[in-house]
C-alpha positions as a Markdown table, in Angstrom:
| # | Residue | x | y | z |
|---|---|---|---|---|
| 1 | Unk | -8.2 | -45.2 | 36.7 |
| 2 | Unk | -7.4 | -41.9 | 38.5 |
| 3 | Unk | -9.7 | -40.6 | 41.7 |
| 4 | Unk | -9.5 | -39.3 | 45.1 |
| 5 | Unk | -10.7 | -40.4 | 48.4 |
| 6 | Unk | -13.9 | -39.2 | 49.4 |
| 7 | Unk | -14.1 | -40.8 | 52.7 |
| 8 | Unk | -12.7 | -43.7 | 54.6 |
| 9 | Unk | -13.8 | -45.1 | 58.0 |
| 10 | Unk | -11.4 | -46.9 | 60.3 |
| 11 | Unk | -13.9 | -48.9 | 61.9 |
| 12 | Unk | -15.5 | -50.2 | 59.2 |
| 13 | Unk | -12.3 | -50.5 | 57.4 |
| 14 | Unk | -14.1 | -49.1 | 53.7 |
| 15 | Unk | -14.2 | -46.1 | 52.3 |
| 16 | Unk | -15.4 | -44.6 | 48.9 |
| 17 | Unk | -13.8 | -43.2 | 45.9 |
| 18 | Unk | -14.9 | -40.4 | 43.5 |
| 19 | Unk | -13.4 | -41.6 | 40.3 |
| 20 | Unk | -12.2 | -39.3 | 37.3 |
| 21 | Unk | -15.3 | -40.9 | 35.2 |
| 22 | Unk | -17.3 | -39.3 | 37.9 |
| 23 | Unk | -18.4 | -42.1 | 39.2 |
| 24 | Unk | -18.7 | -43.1 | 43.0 |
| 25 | Unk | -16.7 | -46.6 | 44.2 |
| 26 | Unk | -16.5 | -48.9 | 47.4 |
| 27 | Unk | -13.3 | -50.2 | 48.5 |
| 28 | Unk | -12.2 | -52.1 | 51.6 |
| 29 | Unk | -9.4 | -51.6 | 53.7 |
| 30 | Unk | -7.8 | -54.7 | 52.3 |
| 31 | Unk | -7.3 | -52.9 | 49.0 |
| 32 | Unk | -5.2 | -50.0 | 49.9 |
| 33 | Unk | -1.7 | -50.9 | 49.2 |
| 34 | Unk | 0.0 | -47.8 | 51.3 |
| 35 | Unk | 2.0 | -47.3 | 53.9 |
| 36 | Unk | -0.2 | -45.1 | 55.5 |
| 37 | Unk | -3.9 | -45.1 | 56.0 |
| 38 | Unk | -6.0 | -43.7 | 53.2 |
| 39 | Unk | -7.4 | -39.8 | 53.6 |
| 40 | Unk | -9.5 | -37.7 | 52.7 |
| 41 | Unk | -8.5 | -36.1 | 49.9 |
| 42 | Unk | -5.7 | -38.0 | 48.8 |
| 43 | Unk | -5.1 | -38.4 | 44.4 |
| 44 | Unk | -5.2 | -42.1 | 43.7 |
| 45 | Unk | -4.9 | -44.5 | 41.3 |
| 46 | Unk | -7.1 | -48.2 | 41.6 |
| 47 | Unk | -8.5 | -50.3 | 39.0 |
| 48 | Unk | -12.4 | -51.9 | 39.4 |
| 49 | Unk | -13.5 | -54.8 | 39.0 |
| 50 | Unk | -17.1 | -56.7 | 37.4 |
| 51 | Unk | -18.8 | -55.7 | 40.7 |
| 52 | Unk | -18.0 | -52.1 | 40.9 |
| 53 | Unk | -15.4 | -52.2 | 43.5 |
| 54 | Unk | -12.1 | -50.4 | 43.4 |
| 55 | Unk | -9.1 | -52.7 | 43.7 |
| 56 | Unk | -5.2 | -52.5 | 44.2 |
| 57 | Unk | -5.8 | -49.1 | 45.1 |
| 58 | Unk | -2.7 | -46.8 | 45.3 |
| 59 | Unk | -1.5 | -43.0 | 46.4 |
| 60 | Unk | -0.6 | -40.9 | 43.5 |
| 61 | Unk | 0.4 | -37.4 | 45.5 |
| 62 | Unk | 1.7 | -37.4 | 49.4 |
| 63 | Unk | 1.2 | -34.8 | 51.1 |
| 64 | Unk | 3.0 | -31.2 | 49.9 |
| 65 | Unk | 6.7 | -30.8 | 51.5 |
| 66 | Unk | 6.0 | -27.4 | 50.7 |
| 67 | Unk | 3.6 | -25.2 | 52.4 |
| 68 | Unk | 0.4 | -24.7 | 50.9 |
| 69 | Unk | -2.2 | -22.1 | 52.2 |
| 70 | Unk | -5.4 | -24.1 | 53.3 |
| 71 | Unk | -7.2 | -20.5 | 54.9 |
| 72 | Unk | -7.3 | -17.2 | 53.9 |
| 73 | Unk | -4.4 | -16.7 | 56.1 |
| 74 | Unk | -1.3 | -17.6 | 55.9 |
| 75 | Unk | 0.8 | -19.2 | 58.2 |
| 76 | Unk | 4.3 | -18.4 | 57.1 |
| 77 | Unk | 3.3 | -14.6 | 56.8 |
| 78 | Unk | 1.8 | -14.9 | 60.2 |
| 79 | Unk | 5.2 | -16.3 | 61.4 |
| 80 | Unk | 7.3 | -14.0 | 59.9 |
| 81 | Unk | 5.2 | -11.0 | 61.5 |
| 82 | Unk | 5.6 | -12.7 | 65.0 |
| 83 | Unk | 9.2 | -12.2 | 64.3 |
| 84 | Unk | 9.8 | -9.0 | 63.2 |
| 85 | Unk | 7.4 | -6.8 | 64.6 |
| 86 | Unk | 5.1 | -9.1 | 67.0 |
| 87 | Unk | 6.3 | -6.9 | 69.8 |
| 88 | Unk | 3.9 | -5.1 | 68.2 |
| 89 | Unk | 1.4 | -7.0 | 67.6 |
| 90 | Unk | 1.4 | -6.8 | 63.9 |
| 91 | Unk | 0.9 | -10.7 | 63.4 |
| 92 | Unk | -2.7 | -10.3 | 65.7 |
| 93 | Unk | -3.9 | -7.4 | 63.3 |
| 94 | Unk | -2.9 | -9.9 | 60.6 |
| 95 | Unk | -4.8 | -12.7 | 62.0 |
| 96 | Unk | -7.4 | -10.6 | 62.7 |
| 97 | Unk | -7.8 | -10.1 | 66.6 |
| 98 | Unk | -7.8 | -6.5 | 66.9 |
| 99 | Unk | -8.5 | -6.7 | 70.6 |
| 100 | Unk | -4.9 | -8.7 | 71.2 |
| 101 | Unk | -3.4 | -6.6 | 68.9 |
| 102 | Unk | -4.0 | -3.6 | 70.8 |
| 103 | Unk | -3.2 | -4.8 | 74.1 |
| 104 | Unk | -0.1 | -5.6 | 72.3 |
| 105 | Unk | 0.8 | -2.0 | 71.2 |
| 106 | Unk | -0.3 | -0.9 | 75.0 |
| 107 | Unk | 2.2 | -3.0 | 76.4 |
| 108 | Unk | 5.1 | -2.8 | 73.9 |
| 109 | Unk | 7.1 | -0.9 | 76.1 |
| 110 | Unk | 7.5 | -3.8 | 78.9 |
| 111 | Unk | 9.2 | -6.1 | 76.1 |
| 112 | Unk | 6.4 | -8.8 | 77.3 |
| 113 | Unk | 4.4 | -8.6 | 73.9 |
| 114 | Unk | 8.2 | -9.7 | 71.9 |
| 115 | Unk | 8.6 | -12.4 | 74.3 |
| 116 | Unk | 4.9 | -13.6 | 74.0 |
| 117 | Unk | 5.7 | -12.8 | 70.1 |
| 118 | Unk | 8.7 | -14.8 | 69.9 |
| 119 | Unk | 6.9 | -17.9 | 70.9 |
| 120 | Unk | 3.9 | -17.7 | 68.9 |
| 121 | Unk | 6.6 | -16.8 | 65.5 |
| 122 | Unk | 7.9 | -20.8 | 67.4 |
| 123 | Unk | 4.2 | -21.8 | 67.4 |
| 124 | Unk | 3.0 | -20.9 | 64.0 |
| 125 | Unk | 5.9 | -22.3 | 62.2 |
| 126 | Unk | 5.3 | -26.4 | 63.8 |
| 127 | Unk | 1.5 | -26.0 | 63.2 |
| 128 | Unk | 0.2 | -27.7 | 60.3 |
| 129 | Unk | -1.4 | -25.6 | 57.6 |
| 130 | Unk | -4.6 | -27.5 | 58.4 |
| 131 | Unk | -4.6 | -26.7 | 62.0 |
| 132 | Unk | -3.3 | -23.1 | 61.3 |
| 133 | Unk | -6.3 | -22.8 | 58.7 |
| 134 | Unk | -9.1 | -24.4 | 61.4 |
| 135 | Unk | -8.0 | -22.1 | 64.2 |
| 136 | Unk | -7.3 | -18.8 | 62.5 |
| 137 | Unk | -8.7 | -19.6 | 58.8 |
């Protein structure tokens, strides 16, 4: 059977499944049979047994290679702006601070916005969309 993973707790080592059948299972850590922990989120497939439990429980998708837009704003956009015209402040209207965006255009003449630019463009493109998404969203 096909689900996802509705939660999973570390300490407790279980966690619970939201099955395709729409129905809700238990499973224990022992169960998961991949490399990395189980999270929230993540497509599955797992097989249940008489009780109810979900069993030999394994990871259908891994996270994207690819960028995926989490927010409403996205990240590589945002990057790209930083580049070209952050000096600017083109990327801070984008995100949507105003204020830093115009202290930006005051200052464009001193070069110190680019520079300041130049490592946010660094900035936006090793932060995870998630992060990205939580902090600017």
């Amino acid at each position: 059977m096909k689900g996802q993973i509705l939660d999973f707790s570390i300490q407790t080592n279980s966690g619970v499944i939201s099955g395709d059948d729409q129905n809700r299972y238990q499973f224990s850590g022992a169960q998961w049979r991949g490399q990395i922990p189980p999270v929230r989120g993540q497509k599955i497939d797992f097989s249940v047994d008489g009780t109810g439990q979900a069993n030999d429980i394994y990871i259908l998708s891994s996270p994207s290679v690819f960028p995926t837009q989490v927010g409403d704003k996205n990240r590589i956009i945002a990057a790209i702006l930083a580049f070209f015209l952050g000096g600017f402040g083109i990327h801070k209207f984008y995100l949507g601070q105003i204020g830093w965006g115009i202290v930006y255009l005051i200052f464009c003449w001193t070069f110190i916005p680019a520079i300041v630019a130049f490592i946010e463009f660094i900035i936006y493109l090793c932060t995870s969309d998630e992060d990205f998404a939580r902090k600017y969203g």
